[in-house]
C-alpha positions as CSV (number, residue, x, y, z in Angstrom):
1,X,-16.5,-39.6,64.3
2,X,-12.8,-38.0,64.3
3,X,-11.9,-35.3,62.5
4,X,-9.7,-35.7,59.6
5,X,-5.8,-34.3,60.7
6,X,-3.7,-32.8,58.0
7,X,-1.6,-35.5,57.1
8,X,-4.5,-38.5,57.5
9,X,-4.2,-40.8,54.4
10,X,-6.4,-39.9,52.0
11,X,-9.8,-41.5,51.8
12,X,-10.2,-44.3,49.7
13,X,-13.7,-44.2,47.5
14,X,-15.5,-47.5,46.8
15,X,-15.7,-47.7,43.2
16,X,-19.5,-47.7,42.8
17,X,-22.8,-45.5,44.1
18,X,-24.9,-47.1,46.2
19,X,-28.8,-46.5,46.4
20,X,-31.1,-46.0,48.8
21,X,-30.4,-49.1,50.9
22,X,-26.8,-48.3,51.4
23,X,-26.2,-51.9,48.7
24,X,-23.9,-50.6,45.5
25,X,-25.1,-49.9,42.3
26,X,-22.5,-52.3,40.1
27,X,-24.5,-51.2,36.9
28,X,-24.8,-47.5,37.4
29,X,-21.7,-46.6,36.2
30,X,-18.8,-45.1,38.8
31,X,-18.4,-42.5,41.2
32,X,-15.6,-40.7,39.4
33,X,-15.2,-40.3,35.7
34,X,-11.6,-40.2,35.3
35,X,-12.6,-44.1,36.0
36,X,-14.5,-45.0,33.5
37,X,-12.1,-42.9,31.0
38,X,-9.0,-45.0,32.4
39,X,-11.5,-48.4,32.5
40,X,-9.2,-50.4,30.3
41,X,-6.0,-49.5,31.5
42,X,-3.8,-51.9,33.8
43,X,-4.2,-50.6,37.4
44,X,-2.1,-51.9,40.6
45,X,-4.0,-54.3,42.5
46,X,-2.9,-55.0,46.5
47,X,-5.0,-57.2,48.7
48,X,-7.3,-54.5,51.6
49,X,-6.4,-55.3,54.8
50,X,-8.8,-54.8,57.6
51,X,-7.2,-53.3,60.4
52,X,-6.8,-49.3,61.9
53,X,-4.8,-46.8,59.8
54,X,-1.4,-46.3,61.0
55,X,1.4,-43.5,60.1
56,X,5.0,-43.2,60.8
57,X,5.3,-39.4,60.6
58,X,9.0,-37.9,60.5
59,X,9.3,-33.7,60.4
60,X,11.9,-31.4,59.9
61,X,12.9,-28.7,61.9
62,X,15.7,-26.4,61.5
63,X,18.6,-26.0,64.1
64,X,20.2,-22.9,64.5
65,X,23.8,-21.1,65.7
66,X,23.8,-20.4,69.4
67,X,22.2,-17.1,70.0
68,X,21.5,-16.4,66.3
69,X,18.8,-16.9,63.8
70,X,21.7,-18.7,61.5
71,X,20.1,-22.5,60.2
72,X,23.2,-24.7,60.6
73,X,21.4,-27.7,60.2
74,X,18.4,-29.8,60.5
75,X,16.7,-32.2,62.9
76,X,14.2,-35.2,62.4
77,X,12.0,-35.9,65.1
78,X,9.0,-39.3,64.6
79,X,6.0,-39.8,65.8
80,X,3.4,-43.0,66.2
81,X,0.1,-42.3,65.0
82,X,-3.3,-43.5,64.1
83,X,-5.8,-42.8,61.8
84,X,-5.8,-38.8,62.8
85,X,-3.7,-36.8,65.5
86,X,-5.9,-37.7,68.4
87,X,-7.0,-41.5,67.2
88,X,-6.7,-43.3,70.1
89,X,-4.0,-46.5,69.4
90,X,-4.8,-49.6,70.8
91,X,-2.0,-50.3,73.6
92,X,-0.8,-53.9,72.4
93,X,-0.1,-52.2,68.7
94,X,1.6,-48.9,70.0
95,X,3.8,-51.1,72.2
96,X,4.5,-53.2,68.9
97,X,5.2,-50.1,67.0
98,X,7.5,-48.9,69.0
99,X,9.0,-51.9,70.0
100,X,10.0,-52.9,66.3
101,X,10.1,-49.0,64.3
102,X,12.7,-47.4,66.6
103,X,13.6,-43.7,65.3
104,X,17.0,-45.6,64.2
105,X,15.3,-47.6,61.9
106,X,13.0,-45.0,60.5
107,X,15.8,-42.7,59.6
108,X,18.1,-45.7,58.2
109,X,15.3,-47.1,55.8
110,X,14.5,-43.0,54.6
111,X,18.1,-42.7,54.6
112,X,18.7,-39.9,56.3
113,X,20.0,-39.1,60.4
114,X,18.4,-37.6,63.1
115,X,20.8,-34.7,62.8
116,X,22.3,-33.4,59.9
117,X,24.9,-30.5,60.0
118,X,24.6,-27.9,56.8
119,X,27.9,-29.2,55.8
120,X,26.8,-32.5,54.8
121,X,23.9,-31.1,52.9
122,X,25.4,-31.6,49.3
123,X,25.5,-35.2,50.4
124,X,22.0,-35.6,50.2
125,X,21.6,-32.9,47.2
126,X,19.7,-30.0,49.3
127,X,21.0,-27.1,47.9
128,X,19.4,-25.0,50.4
129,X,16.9,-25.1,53.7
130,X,13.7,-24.7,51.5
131,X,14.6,-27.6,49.3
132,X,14.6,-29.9,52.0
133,X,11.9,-32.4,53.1
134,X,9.5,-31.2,55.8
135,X,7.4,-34.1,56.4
136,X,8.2,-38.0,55.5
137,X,5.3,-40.2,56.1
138,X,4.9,-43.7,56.3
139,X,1.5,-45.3,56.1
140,X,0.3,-48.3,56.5
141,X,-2.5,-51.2,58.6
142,X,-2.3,-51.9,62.3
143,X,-3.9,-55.4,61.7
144,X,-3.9,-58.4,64.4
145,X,-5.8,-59.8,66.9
146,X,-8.3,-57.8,69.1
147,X,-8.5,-55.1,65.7
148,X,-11.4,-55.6,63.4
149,X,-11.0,-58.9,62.5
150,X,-7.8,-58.8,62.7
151,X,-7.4,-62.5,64.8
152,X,-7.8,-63.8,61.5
153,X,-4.6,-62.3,60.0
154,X,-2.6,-63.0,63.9
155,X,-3.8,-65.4,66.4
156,X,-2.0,-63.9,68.7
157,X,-0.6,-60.9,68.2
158,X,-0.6,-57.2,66.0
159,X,1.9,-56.4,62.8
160,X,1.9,-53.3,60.9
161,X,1.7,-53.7,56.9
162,X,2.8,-50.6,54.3
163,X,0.9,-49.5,51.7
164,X,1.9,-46.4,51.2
165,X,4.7,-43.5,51.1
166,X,4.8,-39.8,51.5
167,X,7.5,-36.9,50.7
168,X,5.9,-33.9,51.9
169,X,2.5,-34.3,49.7
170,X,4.0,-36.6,47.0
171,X,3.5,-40.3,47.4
172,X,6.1,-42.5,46.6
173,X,6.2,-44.9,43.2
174,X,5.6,-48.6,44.4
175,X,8.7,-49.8,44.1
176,X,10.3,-47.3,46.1
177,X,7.8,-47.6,48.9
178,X,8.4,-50.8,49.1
179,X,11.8,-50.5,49.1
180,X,11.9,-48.2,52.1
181,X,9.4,-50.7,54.0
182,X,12.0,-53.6,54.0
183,X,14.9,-51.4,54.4
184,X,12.1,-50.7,57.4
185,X,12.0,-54.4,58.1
186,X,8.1,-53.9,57.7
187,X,5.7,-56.1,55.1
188,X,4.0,-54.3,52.6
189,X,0.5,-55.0,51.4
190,X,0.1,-58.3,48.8
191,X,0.6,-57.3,45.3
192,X,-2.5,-58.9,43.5
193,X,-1.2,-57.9,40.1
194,X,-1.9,-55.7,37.1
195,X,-5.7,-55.3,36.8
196,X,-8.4,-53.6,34.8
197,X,-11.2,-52.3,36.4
198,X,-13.8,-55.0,35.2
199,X,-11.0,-57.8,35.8
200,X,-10.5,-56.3,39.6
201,X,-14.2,-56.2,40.3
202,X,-14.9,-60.0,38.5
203,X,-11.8,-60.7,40.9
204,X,-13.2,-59.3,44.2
205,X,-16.9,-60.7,43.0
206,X,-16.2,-64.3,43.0
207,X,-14.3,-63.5,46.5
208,X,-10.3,-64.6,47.0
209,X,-9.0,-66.2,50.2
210,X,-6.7,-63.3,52.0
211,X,-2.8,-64.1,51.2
212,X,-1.6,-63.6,54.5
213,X,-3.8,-64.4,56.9
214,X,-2.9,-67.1,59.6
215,X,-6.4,-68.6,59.3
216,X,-6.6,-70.0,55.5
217,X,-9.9,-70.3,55.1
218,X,-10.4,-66.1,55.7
219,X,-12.0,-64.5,53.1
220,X,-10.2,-61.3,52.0
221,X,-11.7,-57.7,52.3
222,X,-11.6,-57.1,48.4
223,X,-8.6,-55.0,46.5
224,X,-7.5,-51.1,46.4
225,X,-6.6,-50.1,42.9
226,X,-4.1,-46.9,41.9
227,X,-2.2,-46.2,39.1
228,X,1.2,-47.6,38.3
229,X,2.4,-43.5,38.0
230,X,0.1,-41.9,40.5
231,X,-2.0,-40.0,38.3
232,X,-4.2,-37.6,39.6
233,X,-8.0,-36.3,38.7
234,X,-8.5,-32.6,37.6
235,X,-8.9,-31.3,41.2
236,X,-5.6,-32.9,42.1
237,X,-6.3,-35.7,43.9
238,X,-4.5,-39.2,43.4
239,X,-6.5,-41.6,41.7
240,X,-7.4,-44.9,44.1
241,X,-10.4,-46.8,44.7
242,X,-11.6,-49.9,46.6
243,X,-13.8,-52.5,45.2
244,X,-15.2,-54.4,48.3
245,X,-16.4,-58.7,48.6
246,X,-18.8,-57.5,51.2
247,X,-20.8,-54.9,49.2
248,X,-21.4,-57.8,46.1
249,X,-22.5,-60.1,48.9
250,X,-24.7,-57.5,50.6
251,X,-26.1,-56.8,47.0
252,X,-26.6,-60.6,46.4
253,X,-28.6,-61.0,49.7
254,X,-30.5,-57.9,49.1
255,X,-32.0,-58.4,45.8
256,X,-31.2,-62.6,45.3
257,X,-28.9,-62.2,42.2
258,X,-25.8,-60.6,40.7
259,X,-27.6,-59.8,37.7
260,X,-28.6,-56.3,37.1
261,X,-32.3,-54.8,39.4
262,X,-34.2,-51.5,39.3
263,X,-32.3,-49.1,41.7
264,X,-32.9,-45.5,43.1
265,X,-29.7,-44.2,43.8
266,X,-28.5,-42.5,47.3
267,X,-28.0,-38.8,46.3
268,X,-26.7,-38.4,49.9
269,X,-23.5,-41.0,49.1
């Protein structure tokens, strides 16, 4: 198992326990309560795609007079990366990656240049060093053929989807993320719609065909919910969750119904 870098996207929870067959327990209430207290509101739905966790990472680093310790502007350097630091990226996708996500592009969809001067500061509203971005980050799926199941999504070939982006450790509001991924010239992951929780999980229960898979006949992996404003729980972490086809069908074939049977929870999970 890898070890989690700093900047890994943050892990996704399925929405329910599971017991002590590893099958979910859909009746047992969920595995955080800030999601049963926000049950009934209208979450953002996008269709899970199931590939390898990718990031376009951009840092900051200052740039300094000659021979002095005077910052007289700032330089953006990008890097390629999986899951974590040391993830190993399969060779067809990092050839894709940085085939079609130049650092060119990267800096024109985030709007900035690889080298900005302190005199052009005001124009992007930095007042000073410290109130300038360190880190931008750009996640998204590696998805394709010869990943997971990825043939499904690309007979032929790899893509990288968006779902997600980072300002130093605040995450971007949809539309804005989205609007940096086609200013990227990158897709971003299907918007499935406004949800509930019990709408999403009747949604991913009856199963849905995946909206952009080549093959149309591939069932999709089930949905990842967050809130429209990317509210947080008390110990500060955003609020997202996965609700999965595969764990309703692994309960169905476990126990022969959807209906509700006795469980012992997994206190390890």
């Amino acid at each position: 198992m890898q070890n989690r870098s700093e900047n890994t996207y943050q892990k996704i929870n399925t929405i329910f326990f599971r017991d002590n067959n590893n099958v979910i327990m859909p009746y047992a209430g969920f595995v955080q309560p800030e999601f049963e207290y926000l049950r009934n509101c209208k979450w953002e739905a996008t269709e899970k795609i199931d590939g390898t966790n990718m990031r376009i990472e951009v840092k900051q680093y200052p740039t300094y007079e000659d021979g002095t310790q005077n910052i007289n502007g700032v330089k953006f350097s990008v890097e390629i990366k999986g899951k974590t630091d040391t993830a190993d990226i399969p060779k067809n996708l990092k050839e894709f990656m940085e085939a079609n996500y130049p650092k060119e592009k990267v800096f024109d969809a985030l709007g900035i240049k690889e080298q900005i001067p302190i005199e052009e500061w005001e124009l992007y509203n930095w007042l000073s060093y410290d109130s300038i971005p360190s880190k931008y980050t750009v996640y998204g799926e590696g998805y394709g053929l010869k990943i997971q199941k990825g043939g499904n999504y690309i007979k032929d070939g790899v893509g990288f989807i968006v779902f997600d982006v980072k300002v130093n450790e605040i995450y971007l509001k949809t539309d804005v993320y989205r609007s940096i991924a086609e200013k990227l010239g990158a897709p971003t992951v299907p918007n499935m719609g406004l949800m509930t929780i019990d709408e999403a999980i009747e949604f991913v229960k009856k199963g849905f065909k995946s909206t952009i898979a080549q093959n149309k006949d591939y069932d999709a992996e089930g949905l990842v919910l967050k809130t429209p404003l990317g509210l947080k729980d008390r110990m500060g972490r955003r609020l997202i969750v996965k609700i999965k086809t595969c764990d309703f069908r692994k309960y169905y074939n476990k126990y022969h119904t959807y209906d509700k049977v006795e469980q012992t929870r997994n206190m390890n999970y």
